[in-house]
PATIMAR-801939 format. One record per residue (C-alpha): residue number from 1; x, y, z. Coordinates in Angstrom, 3 decimals. Example, Ala and Ser with C-alpha at 12.3 -4.5 7.8 and 13.67 -1.06 7.14 Angstrom:
BEGIN
+-----+----------+----------+----------+
!   i !        X !        Y !        Z !
+-----+----------+----------+----------+
!   1 !   12.300 !   -4.500 !    7.800 !
!   2 !   13.670 !   -1.060 !    7.140 !
+-----+----------+----------+----------+
***
This chain:
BEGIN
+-----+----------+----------+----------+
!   i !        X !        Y !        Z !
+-----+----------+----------+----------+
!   1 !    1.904 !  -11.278 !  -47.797 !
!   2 !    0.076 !  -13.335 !  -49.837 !
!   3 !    1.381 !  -16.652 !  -48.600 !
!   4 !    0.117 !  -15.748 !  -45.165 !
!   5 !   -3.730 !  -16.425 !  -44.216 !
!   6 !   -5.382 !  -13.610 !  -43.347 !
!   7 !   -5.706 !  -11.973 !  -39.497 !
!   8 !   -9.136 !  -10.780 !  -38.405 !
!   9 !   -8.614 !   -8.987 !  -35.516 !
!  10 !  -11.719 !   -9.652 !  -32.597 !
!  11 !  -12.084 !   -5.829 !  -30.095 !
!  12 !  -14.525 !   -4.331 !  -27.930 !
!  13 !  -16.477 !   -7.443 !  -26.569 !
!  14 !  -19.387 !   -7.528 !  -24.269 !
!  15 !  -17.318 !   -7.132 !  -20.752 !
!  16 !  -16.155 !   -3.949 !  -18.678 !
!  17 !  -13.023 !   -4.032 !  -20.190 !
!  18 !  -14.262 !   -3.233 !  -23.616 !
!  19 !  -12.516 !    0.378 !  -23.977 !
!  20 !   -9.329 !   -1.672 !  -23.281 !
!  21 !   -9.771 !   -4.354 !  -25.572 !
!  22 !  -10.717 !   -1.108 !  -28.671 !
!  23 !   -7.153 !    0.413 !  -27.803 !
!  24 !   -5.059 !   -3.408 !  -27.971 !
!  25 !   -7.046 !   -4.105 !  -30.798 !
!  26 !   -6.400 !   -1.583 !  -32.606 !
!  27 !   -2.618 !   -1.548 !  -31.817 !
!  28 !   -1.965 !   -5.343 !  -32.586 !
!  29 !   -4.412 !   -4.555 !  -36.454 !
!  30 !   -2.386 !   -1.733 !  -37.461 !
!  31 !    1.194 !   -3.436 !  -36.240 !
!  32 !    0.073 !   -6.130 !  -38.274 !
!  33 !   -0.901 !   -4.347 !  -40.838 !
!  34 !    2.255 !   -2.121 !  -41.215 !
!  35 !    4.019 !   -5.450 !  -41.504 !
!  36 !    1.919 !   -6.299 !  -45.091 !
!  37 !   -0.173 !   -8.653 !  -43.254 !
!  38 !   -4.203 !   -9.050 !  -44.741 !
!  39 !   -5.734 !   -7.592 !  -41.687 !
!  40 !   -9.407 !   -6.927 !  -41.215 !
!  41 !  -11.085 !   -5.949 !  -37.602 !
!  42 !  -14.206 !   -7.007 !  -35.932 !
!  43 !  -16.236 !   -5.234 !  -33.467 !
!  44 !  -18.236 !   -7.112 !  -30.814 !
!  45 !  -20.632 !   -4.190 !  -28.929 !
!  46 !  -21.594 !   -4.413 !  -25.549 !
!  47 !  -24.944 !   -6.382 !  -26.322 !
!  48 !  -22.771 !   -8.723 !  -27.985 !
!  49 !  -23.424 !   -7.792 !  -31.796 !
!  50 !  -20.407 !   -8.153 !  -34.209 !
!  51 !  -19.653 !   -5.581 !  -37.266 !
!  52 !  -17.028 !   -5.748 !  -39.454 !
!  53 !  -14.913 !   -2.252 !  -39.655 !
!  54 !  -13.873 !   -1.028 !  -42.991 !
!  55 !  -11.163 !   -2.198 !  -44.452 !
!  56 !   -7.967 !   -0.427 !  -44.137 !
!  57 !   -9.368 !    0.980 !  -40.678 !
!  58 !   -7.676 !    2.734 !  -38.011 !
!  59 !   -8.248 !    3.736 !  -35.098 !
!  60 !   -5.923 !    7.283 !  -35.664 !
!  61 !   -6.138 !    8.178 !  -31.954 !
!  62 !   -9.901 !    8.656 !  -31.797 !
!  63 !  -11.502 !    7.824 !  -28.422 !
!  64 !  -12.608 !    4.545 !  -27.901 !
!  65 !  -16.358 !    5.901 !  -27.276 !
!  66 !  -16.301 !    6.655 !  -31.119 !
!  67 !  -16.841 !    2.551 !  -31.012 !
!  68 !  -19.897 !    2.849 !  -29.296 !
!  69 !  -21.689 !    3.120 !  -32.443 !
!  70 !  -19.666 !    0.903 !  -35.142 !
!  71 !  -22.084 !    2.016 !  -37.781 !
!  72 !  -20.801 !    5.512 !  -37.819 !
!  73 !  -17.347 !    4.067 !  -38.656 !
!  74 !  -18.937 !    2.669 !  -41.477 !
!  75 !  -18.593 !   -0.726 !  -39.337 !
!  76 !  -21.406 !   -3.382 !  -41.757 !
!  77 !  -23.605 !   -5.264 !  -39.107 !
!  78 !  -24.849 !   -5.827 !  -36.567 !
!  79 !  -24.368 !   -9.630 !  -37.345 !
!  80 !  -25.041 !  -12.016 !  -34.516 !
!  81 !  -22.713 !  -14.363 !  -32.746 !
!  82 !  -23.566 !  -17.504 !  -34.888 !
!  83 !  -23.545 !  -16.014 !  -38.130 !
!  84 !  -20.262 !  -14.147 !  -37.487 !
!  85 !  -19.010 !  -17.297 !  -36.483 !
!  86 !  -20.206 !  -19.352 !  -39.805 !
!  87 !  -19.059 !  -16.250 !  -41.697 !
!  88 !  -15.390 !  -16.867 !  -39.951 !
!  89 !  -15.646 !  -20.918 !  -40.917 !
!  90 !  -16.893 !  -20.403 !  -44.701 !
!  91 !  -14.181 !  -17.242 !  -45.326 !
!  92 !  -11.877 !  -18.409 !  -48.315 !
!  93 !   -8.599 !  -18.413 !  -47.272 !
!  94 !   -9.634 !  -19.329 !  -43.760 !
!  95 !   -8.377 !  -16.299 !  -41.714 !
!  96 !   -6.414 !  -16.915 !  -38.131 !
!  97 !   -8.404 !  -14.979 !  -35.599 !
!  98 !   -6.804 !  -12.916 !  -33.708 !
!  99 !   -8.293 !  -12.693 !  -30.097 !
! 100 !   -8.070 !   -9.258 !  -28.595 !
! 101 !  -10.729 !   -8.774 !  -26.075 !
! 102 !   -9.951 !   -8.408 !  -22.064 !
! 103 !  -12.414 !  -10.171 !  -19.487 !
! 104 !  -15.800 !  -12.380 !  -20.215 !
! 105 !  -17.105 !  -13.998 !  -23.319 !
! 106 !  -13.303 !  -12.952 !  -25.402 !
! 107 !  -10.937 !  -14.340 !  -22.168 !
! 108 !  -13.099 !  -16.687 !  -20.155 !
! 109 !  -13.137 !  -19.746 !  -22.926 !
! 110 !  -16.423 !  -18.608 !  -24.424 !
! 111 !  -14.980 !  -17.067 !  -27.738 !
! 112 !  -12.295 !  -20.024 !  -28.284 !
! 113 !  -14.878 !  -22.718 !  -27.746 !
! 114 !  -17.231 !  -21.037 !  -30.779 !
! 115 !  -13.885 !  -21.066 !  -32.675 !
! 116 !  -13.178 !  -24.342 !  -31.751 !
! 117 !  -16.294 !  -25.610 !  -32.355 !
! 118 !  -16.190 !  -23.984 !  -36.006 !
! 119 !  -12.896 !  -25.455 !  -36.743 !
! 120 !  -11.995 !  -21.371 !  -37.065 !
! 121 !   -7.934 !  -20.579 !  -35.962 !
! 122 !   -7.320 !  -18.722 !  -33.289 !
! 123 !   -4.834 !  -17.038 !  -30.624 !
! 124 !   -3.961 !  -17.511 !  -27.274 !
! 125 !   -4.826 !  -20.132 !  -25.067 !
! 126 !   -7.702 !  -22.742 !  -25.346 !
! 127 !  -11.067 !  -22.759 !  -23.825 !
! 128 !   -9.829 !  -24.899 !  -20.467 !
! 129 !   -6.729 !  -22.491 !  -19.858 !
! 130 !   -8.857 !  -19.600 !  -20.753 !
! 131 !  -11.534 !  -19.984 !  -18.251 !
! 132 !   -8.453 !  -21.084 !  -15.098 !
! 133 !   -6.732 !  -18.129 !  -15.971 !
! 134 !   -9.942 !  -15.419 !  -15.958 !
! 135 !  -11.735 !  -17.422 !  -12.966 !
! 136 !   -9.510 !  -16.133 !   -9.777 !
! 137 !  -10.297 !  -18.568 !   -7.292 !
! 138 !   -9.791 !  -21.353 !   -9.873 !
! 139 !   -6.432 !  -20.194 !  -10.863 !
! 140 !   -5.699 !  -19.147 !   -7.037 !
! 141 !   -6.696 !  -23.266 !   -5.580 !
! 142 !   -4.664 !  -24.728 !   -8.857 !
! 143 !   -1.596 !  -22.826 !   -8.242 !
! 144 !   -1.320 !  -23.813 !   -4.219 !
! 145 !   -2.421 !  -27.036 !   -4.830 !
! 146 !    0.803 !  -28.114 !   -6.338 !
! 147 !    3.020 !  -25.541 !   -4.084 !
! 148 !    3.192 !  -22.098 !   -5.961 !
! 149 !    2.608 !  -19.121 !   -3.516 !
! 150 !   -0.475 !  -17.102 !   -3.788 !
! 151 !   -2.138 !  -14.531 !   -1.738 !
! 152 !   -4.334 !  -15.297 !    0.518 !
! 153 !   -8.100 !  -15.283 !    0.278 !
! 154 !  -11.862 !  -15.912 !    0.795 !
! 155 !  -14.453 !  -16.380 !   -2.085 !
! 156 !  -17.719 !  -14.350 !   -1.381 !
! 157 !  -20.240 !  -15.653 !   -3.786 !
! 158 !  -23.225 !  -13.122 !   -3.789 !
! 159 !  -26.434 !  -15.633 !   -2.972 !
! 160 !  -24.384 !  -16.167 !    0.125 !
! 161 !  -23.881 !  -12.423 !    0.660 !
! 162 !  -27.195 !  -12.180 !    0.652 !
! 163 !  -28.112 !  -14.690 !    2.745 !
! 164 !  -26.321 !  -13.873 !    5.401 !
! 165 !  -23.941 !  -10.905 !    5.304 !
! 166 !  -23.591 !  -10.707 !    8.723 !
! 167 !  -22.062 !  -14.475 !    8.734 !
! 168 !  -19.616 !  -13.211 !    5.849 !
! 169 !  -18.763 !  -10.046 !    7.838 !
! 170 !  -17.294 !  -11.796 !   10.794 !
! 171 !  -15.636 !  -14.261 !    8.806 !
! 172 !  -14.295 !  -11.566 !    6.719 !
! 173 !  -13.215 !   -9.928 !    9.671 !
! 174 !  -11.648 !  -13.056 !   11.758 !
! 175 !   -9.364 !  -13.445 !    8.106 !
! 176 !   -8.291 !   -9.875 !    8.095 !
! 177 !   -7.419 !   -9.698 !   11.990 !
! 178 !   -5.187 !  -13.284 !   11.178 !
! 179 !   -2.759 !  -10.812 !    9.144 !
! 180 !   -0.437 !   -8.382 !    9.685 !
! 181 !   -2.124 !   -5.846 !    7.741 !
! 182 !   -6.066 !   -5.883 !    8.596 !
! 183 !   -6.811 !   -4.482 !    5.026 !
! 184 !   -8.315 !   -6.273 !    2.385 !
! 185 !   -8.492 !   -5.856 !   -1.174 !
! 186 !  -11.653 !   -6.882 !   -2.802 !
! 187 !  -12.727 !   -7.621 !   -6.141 !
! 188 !  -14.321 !   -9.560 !   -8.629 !
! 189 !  -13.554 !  -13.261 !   -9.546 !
! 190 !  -14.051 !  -13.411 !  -13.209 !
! 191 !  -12.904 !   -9.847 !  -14.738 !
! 192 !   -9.282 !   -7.991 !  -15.030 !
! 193 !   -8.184 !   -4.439 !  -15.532 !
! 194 !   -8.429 !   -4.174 !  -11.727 !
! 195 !  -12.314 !   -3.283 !  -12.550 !
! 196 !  -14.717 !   -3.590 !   -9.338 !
! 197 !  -11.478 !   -3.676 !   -7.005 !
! 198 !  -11.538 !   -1.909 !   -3.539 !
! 199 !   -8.883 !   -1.700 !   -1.046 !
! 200 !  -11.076 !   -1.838 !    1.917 !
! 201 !   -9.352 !   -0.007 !    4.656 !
! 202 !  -11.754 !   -0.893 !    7.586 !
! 203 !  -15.069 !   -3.260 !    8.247 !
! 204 !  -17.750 !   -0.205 !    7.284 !
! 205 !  -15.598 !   -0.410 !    3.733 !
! 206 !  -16.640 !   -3.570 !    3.011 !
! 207 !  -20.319 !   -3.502 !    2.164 !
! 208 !  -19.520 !   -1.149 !   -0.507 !
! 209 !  -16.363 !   -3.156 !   -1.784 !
! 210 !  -18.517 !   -6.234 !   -2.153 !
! 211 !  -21.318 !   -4.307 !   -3.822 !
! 212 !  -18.984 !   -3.044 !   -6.368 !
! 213 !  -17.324 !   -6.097 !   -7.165 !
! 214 !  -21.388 !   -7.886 !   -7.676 !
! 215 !  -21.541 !   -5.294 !  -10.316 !
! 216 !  -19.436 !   -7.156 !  -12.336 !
! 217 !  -19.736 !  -10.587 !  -10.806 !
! 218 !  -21.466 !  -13.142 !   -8.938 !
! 219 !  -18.608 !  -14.034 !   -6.894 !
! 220 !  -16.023 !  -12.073 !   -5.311 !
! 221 !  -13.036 !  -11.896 !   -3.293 !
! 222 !  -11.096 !  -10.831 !   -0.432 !
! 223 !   -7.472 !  -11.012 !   -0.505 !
! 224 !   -5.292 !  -10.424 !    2.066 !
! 225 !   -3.288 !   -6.752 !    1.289 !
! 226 !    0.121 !   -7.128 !    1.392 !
! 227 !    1.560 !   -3.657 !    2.402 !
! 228 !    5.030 !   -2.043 !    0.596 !
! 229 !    4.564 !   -5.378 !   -2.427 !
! 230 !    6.142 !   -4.564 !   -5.518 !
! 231 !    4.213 !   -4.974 !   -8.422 !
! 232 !    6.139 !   -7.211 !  -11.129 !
! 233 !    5.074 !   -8.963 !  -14.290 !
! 234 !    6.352 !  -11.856 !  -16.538 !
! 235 !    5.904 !  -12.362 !  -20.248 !
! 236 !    5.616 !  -15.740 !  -21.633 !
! 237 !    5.724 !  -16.430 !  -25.334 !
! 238 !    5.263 !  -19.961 !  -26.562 !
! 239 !    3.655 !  -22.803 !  -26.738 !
! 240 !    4.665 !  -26.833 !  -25.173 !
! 241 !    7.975 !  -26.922 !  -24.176 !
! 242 !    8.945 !  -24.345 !  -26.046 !
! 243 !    8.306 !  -20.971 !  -23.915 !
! 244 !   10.273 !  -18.121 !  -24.055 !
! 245 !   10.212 !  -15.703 !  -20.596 !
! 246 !   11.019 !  -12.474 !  -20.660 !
! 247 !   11.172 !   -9.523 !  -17.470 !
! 248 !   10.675 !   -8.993 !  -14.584 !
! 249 !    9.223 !   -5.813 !  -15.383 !
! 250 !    7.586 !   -3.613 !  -12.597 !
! 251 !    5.135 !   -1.068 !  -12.092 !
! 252 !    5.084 !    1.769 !   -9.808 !
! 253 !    1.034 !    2.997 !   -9.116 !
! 254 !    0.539 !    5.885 !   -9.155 !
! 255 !   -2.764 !    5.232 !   -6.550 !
! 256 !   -2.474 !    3.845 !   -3.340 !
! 257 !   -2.969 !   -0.267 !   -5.692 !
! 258 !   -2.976 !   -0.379 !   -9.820 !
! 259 !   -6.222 !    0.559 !   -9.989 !
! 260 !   -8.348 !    0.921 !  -13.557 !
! 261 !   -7.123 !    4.756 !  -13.868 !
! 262 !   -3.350 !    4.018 !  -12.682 !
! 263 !   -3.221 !    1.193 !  -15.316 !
! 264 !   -4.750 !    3.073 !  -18.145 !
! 265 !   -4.161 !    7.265 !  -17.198 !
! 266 !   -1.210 !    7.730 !  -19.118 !
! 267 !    1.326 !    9.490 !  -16.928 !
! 268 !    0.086 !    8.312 !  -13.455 !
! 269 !    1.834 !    5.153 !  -13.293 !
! 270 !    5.684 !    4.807 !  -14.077 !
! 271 !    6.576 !    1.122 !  -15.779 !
! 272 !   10.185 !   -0.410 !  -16.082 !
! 273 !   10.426 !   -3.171 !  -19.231 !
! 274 !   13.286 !   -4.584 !  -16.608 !
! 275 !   12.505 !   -4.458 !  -12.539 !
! 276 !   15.722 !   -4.262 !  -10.411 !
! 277 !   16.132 !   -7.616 !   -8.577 !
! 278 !   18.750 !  -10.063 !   -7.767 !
! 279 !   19.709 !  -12.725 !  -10.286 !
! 280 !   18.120 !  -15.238 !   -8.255 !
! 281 !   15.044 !  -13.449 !   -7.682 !
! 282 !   14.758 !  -13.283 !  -11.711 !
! 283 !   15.524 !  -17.092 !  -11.776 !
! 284 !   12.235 !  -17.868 !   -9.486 !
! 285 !   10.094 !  -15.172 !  -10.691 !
! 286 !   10.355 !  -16.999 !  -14.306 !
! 287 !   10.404 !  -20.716 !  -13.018 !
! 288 !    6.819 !  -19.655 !  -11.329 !
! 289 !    5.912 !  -18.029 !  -14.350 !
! 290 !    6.035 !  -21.187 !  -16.035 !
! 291 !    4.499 !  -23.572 !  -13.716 !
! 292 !    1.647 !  -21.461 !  -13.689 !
! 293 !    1.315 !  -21.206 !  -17.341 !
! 294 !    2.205 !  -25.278 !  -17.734 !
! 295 !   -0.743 !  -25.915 !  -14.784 !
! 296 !   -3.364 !  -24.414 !  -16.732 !
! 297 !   -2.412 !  -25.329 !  -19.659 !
! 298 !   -1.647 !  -22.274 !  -21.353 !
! 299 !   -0.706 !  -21.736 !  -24.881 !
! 300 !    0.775 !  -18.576 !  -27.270 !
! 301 !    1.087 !  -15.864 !  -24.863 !
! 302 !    0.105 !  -14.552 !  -21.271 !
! 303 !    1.453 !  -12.452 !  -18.726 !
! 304 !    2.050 !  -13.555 !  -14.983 !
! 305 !    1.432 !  -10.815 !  -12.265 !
! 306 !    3.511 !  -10.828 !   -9.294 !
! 307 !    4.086 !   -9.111 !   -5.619 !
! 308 !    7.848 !   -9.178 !   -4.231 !
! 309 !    7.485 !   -7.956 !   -0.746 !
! 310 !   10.957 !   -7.837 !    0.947 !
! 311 !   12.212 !  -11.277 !   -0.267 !
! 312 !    8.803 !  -12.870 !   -0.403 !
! 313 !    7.676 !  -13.562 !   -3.967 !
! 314 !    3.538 !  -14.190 !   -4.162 !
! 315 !    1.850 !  -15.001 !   -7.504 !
! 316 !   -0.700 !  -12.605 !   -7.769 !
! 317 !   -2.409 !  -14.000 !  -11.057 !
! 318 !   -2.323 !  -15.070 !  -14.853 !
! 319 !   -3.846 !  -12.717 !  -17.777 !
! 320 !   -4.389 !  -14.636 !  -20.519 !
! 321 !   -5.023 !  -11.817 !  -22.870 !
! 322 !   -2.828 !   -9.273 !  -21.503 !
! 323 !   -2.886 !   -5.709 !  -22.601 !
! 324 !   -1.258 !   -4.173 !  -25.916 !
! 325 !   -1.604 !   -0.803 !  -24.657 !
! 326 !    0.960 !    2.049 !  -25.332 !
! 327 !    1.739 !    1.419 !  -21.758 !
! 328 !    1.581 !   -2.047 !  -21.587 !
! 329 !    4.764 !   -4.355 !  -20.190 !
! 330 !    3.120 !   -7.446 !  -22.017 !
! 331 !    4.202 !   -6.651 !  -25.449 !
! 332 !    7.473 !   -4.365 !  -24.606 !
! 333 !    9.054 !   -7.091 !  -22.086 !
! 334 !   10.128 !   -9.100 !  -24.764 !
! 335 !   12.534 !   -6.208 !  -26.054 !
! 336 !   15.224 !   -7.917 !  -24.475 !
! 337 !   14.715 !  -10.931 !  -26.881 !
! 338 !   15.288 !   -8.783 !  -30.174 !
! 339 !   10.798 !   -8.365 !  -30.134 !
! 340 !    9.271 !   -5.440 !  -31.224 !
! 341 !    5.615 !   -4.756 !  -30.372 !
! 342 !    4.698 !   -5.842 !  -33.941 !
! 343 !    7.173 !   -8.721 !  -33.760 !
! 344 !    5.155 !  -10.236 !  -30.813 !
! 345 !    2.204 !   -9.968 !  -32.587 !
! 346 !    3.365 !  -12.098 !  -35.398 !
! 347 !    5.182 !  -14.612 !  -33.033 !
! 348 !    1.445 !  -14.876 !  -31.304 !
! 349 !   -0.310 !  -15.160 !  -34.808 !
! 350 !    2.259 !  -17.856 !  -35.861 !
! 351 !    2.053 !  -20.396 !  -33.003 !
! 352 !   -1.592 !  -20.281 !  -33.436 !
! 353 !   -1.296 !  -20.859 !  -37.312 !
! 354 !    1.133 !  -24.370 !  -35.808 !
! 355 !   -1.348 !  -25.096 !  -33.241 !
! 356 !   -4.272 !  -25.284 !  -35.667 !
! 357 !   -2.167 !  -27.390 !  -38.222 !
! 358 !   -1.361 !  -30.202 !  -35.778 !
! 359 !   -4.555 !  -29.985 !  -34.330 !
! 360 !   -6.280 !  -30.460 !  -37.854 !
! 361 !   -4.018 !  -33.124 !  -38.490 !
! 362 !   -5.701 !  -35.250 !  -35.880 !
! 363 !   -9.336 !  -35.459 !  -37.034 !
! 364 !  -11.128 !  -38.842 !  -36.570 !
! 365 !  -11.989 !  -41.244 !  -39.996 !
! 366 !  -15.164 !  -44.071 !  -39.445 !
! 367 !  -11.748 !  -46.371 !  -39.273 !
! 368 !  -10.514 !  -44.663 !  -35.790 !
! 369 !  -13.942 !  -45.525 !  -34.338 !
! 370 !  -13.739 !  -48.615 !  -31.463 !
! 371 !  -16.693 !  -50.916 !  -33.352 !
+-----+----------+----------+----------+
***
């Protein structure tokens, strides 16, 4: 397609969820590729270093610990963040990055704003949106302050934990006894996947529920568990007023909560593109889905977690960057709308190619200046 800039596709990334992020990006490279798009992929190791795969890679079902060491894929690098960056700015046509990577530095902001900065295209949402939707307690006091139900919770941050667990223990345990269900599920702030979560049963859980989730974070969690809670999930697609919404679809764990290995064991968990609820029930689950991607601001693409216990509809949270997984709901929701996986991932890669035009349209002249 030689009237279409070329797609460099960002996977791995310096975060927990970097075998996730090799199997999306690998998915969304070759879709795109099958489709005659210019595609070449970028790996970002865990101590941040980037190398560019060869081109015409795939990924051919190999384990993602093969990406471990990029060089033995014939990957050229290691480059470092700023001069993969300049390398992305100077590249003639100027390529439209596609942003693949799951939890900090690739869904936090930190990626889009060295894009941004670099005047480099790019998917997904911007650097505000992106950092609201990967910081929990952000999204979670955003979304109730203008009236969207959320689970309940307490932030933990670790210097505190430290301080004075024993403080934190009783208030923990005063906001589990205020439920119906004394459990609590714990995990870290800033990180998906469900990586670092515990479903702390009783109080002599919780020391080692808040040590796993400082693994990964300096602040954690504790949200009140909401026994029997359906898990559901909305896709959005879109930008402005122009979003398209597609789903409920629904997940049944095969754990006692969608764990890392229920999400990402294939066979342990049983997905439905489609979830069976009422009409109306569809009608809210979408309307919240779109406040909460309109509140932070959200742009291209997302998917909206949910719980549906009995009648009760909570937001759970937003994912930016969702999944494209062979088991994935993000990309296969939109079936209903005439999408296929690959059809997504151009839809995604064109709304960033409009967002960058408009946005490039509005650079500032000496004559704009207030003098």
């Amino acid at each position: 397609m030689t009237d279409r800039p070329p797609i460099v596709v960002l996977l791995g990334g310096p975060s927990a969820e970097h075998d996730v992020s090799i199997v999306s990006g690998t998915a969304i490279a070759d879709a795109l590729a099958d489709a005659g798009h210019d595609v070449a992929q970028v790996v970002i190791d865990l101590d941040g270093a980037w190398w560019w795969l060869p081109a015409g890679h795939r990924r051919d079902g190999r384990p993602q610990s093969v990406y471990d060491d990029p060089a033995l894929l014939g990957a050229s690098g290691p480059t470092t963040v700023g001069a993969a960056i300049d390398r992305l700015a100077a590249a003639d046509p100027a390529p439209v990055v596609f942003i693949a990577l799951h939890g900090p530095f690739g869904e936090d902001g930190t990626v889009q704003a060295l894009l941004e900065a670099a005047g480099v295209a790019y998917t997904g949402s911007g650097v505000a949106a992106s950092a609201i939707g990967m910081d929990k307690t952000l999204f979670k006091r955003l979304c109730r302050g203008i009236g969207l139900p959320v689970v309940d919770w307490r932030e933990i941050p670790a210097d505190r934990w430290a301080a004075d667990s024993a403080a934190v223990r009783a208030e923990l345990d005063a906001f589990a006894a205020s439920a119906e269900d004394r459990r609590l599920m714990v995990k870290p702030a800033r990180l998906g996947s469900s990586v670092g979560m515990t479903l702390v049963h009783d109080p002599s859980e919780l020391d080692g529920a808040l040590a796993e989730a400082f693994r990964h974070d300096t602040l954690a969690l504790a949200e009140t568990y909401l026994p029997g809670a359906r898990d559901l999930e909305v896709a959005v697609i879109g930008s402005g007023a122009k979003l398209e919404l597609y789903g409920p679809g629904e997940i049944v764990s095969g754990h006692e909560f969608y764990d890392y290995a229920a999400k990402y064991t294939a066979g342990l968990s049983e997905t439905s593109t489609r979830a069976e609820v009422t009409d109306a029930q569809r009608a809210t689950l979408k309307k919240i889905a779109r406040d909460a991607f309109r509140v932070i601001g959200g742009d291209g693409f997302s998917r909206v977690d949910f719980l549906l216990v009995g009648e009760r509809i909570v937001l759970s949270e937003i994912n930016t960057i969702p999944g494209f997984t062979p088991i994935s709901l993000f990309p296969t929701m939109p079936a209903e709308g005439g999408y296929s996986f690959t059809d997504v991932c151009i839809r995604i890669v064109d709304i960033a190619i409009e967002r960058h035009a408009a946005r490039a349209g509005r650079r500032l002249s000496p004559a704009d200046l207030p003098r």
